[in-house]
PDB file of N, CA, C and O in Angstrom:
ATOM      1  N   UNK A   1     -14.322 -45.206  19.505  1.00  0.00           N
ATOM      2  CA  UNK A   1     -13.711 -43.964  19.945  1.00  0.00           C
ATOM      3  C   UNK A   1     -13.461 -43.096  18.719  1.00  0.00           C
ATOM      4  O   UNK A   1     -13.081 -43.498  17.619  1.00  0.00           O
ATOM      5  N   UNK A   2     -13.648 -42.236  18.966  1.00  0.00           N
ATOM      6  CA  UNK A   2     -13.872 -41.016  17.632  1.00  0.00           C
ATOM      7  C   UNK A   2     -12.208 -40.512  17.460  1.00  0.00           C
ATOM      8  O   UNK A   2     -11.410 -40.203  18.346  1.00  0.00           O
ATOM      9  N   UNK A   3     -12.004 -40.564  15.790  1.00  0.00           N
ATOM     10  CA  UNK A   3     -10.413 -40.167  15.913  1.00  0.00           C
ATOM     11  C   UNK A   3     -10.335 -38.914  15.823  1.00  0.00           C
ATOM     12  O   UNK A   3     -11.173 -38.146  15.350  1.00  0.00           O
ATOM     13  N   UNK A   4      -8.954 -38.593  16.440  1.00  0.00           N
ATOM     14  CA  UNK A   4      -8.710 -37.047  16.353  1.00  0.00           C
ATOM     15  C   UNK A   4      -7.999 -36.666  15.718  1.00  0.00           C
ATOM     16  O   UNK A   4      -6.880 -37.153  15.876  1.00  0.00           O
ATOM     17  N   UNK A   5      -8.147 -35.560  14.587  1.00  0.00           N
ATOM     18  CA  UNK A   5      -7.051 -35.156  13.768  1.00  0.00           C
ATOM     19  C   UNK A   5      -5.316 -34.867  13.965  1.00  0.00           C
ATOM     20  O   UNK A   5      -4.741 -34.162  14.794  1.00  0.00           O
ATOM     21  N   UNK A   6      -4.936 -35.447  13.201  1.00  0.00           N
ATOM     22  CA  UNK A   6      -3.243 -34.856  13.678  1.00  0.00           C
ATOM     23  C   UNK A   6      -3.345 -33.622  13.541  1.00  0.00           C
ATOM     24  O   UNK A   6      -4.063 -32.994  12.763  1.00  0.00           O
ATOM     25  N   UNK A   7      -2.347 -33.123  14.590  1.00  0.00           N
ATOM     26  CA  UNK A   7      -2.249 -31.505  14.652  1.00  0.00           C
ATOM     27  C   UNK A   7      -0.627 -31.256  14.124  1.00  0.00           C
ATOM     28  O   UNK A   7       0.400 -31.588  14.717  1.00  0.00           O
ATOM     29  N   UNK A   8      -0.765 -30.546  12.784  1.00  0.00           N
ATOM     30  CA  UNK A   8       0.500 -30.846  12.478  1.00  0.00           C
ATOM     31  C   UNK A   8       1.966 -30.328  13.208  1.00  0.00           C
ATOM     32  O   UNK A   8       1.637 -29.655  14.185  1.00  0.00           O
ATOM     33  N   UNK A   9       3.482 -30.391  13.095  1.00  0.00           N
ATOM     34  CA  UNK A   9       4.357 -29.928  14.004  1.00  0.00           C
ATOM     35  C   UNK A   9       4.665 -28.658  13.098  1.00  0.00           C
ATOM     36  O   UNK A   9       4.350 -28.287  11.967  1.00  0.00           O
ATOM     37  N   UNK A  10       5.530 -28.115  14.281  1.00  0.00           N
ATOM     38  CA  UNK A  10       5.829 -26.265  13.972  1.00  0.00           C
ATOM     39  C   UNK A  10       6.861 -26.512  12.651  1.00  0.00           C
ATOM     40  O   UNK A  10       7.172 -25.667  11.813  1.00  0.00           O
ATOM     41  N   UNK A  11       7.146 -27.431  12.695  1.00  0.00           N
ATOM     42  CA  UNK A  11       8.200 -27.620  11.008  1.00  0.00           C
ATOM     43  C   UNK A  11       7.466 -27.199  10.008  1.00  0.00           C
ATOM     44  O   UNK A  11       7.641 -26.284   9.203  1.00  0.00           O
ATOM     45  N   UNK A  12       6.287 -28.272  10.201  1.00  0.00           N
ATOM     46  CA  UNK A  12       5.242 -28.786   8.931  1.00  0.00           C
ATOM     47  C   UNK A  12       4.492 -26.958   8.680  1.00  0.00           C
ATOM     48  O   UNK A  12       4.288 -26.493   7.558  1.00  0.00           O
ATOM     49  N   UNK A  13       4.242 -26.311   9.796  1.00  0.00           N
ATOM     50  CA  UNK A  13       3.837 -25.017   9.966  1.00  0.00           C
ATOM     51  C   UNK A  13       4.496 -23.861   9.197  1.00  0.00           C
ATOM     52  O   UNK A  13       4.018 -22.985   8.477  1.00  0.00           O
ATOM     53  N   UNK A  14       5.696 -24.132   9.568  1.00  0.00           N
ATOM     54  CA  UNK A  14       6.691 -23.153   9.058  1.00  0.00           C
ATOM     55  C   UNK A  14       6.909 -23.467   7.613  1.00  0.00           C
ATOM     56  O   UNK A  14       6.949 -22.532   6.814  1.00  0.00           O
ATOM     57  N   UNK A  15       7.059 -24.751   7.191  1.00  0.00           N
ATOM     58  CA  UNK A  15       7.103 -24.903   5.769  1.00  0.00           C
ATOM     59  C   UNK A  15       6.487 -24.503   4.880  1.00  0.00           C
ATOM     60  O   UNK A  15       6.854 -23.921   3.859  1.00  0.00           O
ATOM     61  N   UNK A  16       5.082 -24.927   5.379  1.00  0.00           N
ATOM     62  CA  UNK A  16       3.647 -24.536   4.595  1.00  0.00           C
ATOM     63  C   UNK A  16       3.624 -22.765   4.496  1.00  0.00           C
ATOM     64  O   UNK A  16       3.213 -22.233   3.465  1.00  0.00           O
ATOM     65  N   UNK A  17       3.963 -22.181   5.326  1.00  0.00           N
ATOM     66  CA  UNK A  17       4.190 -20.486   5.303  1.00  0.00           C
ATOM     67  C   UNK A  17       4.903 -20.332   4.362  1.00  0.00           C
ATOM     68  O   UNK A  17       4.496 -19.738   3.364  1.00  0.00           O
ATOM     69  N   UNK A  18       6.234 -20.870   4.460  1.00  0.00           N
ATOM     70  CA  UNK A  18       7.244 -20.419   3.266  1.00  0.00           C
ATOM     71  C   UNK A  18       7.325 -21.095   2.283  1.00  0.00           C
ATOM     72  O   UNK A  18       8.386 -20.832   1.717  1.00  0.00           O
ATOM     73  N   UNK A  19       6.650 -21.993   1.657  1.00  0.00           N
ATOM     74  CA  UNK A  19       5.517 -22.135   0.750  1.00  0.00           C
ATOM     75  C   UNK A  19       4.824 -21.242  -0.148  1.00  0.00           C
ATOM     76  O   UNK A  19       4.998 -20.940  -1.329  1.00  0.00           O
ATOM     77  N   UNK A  20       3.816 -20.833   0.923  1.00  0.00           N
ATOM     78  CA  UNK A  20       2.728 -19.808   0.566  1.00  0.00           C
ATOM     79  C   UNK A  20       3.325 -18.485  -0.021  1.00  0.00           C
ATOM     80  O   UNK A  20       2.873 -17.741  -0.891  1.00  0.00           O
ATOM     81  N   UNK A  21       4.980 -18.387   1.038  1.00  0.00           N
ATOM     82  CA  UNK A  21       5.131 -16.883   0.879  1.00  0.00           C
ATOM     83  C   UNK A  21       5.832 -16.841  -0.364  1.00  0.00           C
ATOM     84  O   UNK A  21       5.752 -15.776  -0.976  1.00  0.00           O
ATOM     85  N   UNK A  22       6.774 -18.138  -1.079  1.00  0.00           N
ATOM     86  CA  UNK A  22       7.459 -17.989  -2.314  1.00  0.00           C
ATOM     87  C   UNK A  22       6.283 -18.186  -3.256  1.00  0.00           C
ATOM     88  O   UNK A  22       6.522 -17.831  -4.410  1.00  0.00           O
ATOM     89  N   UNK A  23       4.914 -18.730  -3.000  1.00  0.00           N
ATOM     90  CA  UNK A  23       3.818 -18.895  -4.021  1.00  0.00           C
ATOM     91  C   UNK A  23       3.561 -16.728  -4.556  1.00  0.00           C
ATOM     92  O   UNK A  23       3.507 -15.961  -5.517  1.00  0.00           O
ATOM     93  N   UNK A  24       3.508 -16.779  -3.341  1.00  0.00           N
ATOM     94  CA  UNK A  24       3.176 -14.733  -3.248  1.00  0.00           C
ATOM     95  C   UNK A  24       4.250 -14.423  -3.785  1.00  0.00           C
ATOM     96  O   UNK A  24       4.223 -13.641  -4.736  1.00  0.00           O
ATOM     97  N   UNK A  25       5.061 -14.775  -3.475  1.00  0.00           N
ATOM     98  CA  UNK A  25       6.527 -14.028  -4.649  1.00  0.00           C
ATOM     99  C   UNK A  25       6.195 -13.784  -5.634  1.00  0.00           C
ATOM    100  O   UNK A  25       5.905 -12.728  -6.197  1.00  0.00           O
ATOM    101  N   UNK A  26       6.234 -15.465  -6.102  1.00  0.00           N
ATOM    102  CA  UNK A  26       6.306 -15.788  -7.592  1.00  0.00           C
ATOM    103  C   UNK A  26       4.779 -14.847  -8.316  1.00  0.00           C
ATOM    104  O   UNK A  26       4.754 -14.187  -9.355  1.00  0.00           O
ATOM    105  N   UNK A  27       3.975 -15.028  -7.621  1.00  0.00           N
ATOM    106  CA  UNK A  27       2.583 -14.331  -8.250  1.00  0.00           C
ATOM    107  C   UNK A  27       2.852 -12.565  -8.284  1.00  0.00           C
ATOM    108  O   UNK A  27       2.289 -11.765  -9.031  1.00  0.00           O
ATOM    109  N   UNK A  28       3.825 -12.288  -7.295  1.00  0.00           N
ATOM    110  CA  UNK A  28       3.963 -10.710  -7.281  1.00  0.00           C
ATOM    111  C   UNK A  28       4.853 -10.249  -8.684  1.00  0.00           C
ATOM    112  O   UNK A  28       4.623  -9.300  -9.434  1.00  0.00           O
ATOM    113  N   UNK A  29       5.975 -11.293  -8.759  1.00  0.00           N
ATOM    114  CA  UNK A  29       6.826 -11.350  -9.761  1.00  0.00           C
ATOM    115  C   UNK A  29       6.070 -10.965 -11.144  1.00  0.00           C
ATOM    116  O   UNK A  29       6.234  -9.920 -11.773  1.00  0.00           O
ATOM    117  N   UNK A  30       5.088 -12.182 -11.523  1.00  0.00           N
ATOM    118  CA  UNK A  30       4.792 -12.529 -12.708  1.00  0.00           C
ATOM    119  C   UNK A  30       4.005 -11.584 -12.840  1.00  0.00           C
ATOM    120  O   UNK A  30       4.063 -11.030 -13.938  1.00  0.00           O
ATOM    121  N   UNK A  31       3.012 -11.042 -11.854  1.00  0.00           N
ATOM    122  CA  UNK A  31       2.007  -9.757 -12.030  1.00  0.00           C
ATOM    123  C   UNK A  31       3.017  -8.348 -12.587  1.00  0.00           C
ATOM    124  O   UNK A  31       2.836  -7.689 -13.610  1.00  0.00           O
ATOM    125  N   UNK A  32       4.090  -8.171 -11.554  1.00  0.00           N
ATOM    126  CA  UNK A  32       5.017  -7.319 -12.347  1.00  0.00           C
ATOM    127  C   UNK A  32       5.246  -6.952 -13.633  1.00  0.00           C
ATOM    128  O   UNK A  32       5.057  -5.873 -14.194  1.00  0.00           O
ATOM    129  N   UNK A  33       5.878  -8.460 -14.213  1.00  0.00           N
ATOM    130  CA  UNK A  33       6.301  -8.253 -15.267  1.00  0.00           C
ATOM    131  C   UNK A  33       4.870  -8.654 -16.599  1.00  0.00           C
ATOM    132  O   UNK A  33       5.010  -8.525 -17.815  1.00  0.00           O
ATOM    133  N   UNK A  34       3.596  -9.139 -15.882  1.00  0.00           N
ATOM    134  CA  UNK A  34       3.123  -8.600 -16.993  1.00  0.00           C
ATOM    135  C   UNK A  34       2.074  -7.230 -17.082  1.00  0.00           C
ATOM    136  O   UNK A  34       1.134  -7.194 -17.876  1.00  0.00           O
ATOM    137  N   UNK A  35       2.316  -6.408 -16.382  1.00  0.00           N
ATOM    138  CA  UNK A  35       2.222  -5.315 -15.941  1.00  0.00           C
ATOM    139  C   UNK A  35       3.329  -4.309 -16.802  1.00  0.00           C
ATOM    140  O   UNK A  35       3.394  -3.080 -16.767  1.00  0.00           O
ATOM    141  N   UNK A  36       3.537  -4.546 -16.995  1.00  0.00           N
ATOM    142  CA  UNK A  36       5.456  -3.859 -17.752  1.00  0.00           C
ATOM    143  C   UNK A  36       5.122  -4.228 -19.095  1.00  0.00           C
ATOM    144  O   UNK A  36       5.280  -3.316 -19.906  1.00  0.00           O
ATOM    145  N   UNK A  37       4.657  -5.436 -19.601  1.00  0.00           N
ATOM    146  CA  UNK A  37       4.304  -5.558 -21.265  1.00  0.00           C
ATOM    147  C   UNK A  37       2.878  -5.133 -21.592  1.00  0.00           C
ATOM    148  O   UNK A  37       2.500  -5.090 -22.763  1.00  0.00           O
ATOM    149  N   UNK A  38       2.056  -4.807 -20.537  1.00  0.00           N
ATOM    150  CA  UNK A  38       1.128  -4.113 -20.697  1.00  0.00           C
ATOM    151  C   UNK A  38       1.530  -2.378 -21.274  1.00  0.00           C
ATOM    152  O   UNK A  38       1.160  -1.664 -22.206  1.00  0.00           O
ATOM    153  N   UNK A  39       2.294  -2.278 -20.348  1.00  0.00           N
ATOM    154  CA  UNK A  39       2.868  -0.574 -20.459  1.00  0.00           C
ATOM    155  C   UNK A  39       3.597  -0.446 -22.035  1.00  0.00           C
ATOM    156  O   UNK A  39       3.552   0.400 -22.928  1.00  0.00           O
ATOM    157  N   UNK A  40       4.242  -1.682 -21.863  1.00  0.00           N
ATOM    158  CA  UNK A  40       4.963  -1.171 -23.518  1.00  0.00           C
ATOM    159  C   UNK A  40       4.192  -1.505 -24.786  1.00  0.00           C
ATOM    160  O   UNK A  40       4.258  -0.879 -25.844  1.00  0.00           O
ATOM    161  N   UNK A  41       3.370  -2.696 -24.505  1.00  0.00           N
ATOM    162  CA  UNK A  41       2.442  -2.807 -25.660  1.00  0.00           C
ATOM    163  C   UNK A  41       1.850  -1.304 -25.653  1.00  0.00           C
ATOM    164  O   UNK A  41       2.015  -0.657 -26.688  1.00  0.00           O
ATOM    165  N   UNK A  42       1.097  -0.622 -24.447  1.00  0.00           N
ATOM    166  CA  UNK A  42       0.648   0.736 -25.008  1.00  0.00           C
ATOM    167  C   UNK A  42       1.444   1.634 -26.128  1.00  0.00           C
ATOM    168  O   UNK A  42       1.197   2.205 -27.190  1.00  0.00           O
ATOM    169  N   UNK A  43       2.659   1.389 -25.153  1.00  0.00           N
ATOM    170  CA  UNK A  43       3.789   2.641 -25.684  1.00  0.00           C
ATOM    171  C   UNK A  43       3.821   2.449 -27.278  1.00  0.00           C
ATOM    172  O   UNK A  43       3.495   3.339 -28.063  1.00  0.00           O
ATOM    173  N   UNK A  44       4.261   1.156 -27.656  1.00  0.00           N
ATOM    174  CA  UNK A  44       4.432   0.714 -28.833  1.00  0.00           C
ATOM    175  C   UNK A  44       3.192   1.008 -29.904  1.00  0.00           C
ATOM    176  O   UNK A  44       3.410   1.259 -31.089  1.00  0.00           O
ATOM    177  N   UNK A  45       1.706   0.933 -29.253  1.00  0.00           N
ATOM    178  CA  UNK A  45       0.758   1.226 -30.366  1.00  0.00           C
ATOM    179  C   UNK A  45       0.436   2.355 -30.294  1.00  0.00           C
ATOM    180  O   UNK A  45      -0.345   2.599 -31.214  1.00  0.00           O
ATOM    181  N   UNK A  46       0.714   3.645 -29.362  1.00  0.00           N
ATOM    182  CA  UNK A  46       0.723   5.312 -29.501  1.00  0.00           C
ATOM    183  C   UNK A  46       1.572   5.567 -30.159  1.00  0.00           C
ATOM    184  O   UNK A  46       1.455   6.550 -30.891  1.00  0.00           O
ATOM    185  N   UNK A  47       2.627   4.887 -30.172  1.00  0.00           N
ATOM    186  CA  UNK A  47       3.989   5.909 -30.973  1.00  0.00           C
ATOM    187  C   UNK A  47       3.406   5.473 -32.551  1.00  0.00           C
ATOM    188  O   UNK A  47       3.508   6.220 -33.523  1.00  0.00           O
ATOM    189  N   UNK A  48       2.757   4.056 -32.585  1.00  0.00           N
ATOM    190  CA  UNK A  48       2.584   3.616 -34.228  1.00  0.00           C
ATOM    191  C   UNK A  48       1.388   4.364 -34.635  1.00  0.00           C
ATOM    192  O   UNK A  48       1.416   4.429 -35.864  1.00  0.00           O
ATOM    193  N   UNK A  49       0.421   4.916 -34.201  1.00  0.00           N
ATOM    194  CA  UNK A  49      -1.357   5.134 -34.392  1.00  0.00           C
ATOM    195  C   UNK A  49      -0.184   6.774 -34.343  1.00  0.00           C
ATOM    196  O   UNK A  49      -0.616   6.816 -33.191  1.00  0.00           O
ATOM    197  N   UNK A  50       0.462   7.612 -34.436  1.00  0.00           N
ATOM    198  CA  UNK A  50       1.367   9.074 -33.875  1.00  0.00           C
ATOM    199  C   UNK A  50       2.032   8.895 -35.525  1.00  0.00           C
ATOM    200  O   UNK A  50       1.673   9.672 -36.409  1.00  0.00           O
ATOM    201  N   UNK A  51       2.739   8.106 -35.715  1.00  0.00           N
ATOM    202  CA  UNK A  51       3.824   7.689 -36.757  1.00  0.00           C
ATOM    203  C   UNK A  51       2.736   7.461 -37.687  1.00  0.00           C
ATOM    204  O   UNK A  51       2.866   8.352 -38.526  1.00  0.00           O
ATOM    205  N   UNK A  52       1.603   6.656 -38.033  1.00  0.00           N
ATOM    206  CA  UNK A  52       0.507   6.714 -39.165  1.00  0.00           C
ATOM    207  C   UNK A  52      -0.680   8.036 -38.963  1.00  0.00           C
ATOM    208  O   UNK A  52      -1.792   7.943 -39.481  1.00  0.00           O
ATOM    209  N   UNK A  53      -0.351   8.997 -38.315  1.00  0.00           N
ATOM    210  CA  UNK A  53      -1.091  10.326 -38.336  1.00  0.00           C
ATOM    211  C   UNK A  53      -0.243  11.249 -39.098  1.00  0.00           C
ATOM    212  O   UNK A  53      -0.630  11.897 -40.071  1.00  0.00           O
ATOM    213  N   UNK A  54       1.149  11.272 -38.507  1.00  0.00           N
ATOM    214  CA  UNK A  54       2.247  12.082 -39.237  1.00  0.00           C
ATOM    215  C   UNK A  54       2.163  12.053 -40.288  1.00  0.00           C
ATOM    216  O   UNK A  54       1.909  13.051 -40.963  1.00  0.00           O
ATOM    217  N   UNK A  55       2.406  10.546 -40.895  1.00  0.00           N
ATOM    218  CA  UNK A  55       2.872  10.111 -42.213  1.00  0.00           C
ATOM    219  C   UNK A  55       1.292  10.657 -43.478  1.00  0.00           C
ATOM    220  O   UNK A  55       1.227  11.023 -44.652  1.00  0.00           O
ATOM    221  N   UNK A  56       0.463  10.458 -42.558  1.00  0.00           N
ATOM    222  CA  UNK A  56      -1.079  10.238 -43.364  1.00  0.00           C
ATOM    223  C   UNK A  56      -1.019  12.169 -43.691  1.00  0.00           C
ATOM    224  O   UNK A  56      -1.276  12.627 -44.805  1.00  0.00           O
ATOM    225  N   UNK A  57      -0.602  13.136 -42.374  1.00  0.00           N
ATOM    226  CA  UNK A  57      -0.558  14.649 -42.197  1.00  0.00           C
ATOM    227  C   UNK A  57      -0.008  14.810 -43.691  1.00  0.00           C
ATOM    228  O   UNK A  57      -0.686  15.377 -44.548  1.00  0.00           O
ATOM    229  N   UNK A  58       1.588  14.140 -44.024  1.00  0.00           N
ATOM    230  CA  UNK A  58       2.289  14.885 -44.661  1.00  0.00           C
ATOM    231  C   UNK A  58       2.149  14.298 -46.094  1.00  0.00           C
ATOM    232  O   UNK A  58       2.992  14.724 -46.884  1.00  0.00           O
ATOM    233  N   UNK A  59       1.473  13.626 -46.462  1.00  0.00           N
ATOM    234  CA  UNK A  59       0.537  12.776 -47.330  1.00  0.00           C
ATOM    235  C   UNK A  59      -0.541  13.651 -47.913  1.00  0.00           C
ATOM    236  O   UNK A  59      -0.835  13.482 -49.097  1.00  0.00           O
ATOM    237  N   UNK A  60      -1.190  14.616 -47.165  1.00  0.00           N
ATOM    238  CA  UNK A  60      -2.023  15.579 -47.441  1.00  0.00           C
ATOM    239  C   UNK A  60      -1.531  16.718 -47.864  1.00  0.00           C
ATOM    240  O   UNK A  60      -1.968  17.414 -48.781  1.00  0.00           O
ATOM    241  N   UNK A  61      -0.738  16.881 -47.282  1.00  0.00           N
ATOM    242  CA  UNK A  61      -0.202  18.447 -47.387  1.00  0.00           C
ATOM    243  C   UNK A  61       1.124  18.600 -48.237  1.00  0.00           C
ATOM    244  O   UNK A  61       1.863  19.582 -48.312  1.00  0.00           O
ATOM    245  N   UNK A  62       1.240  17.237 -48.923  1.00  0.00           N
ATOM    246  CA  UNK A  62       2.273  17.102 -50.478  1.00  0.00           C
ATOM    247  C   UNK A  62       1.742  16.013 -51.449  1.00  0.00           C
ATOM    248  O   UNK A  62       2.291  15.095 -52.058  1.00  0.00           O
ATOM    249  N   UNK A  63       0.404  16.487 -51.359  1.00  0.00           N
ATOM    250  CA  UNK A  63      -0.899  15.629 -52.932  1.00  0.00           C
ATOM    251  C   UNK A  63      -1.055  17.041 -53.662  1.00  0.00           C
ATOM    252  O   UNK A  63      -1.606  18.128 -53.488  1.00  0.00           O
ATOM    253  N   UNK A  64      -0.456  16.552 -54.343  1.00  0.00           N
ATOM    254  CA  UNK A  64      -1.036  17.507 -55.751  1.00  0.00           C
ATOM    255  C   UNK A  64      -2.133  17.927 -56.104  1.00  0.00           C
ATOM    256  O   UNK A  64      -2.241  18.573 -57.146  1.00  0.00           O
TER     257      UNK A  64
END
């Protein structure tokens, strides 16, 4: 006689969802925040590549 798979109960159902859905949290979370050090790493190397243009500007325009 051929066996038949267990069909699991609405517990085992519901668990496995809220599971999945704190797995999606946690992945929404972590995408967030490295999404956010993406943004400031930019910020941080425009203001520095801005700050070595200035500095290099006024370098030129007080050489003897």
């Amino acid at each position: 006689m051929p066996e038949v798979p267990e069909v699991p109960e609405v517990s085992e159902v519901s668990e496995v969802s809220a599971n999945s859905a704190s797995a999606e949290k946690r992945r929404l979370e972590q995408e967030t925040k490295n999404e956010r050090q993406v943004w400031y790493f930019l910020a941080y190397f425009l203001f520095g590549i801005h700050f070595i243009a200035f500095v290099m500007i006024y370098a030129v325009r007080h050489a003897k």
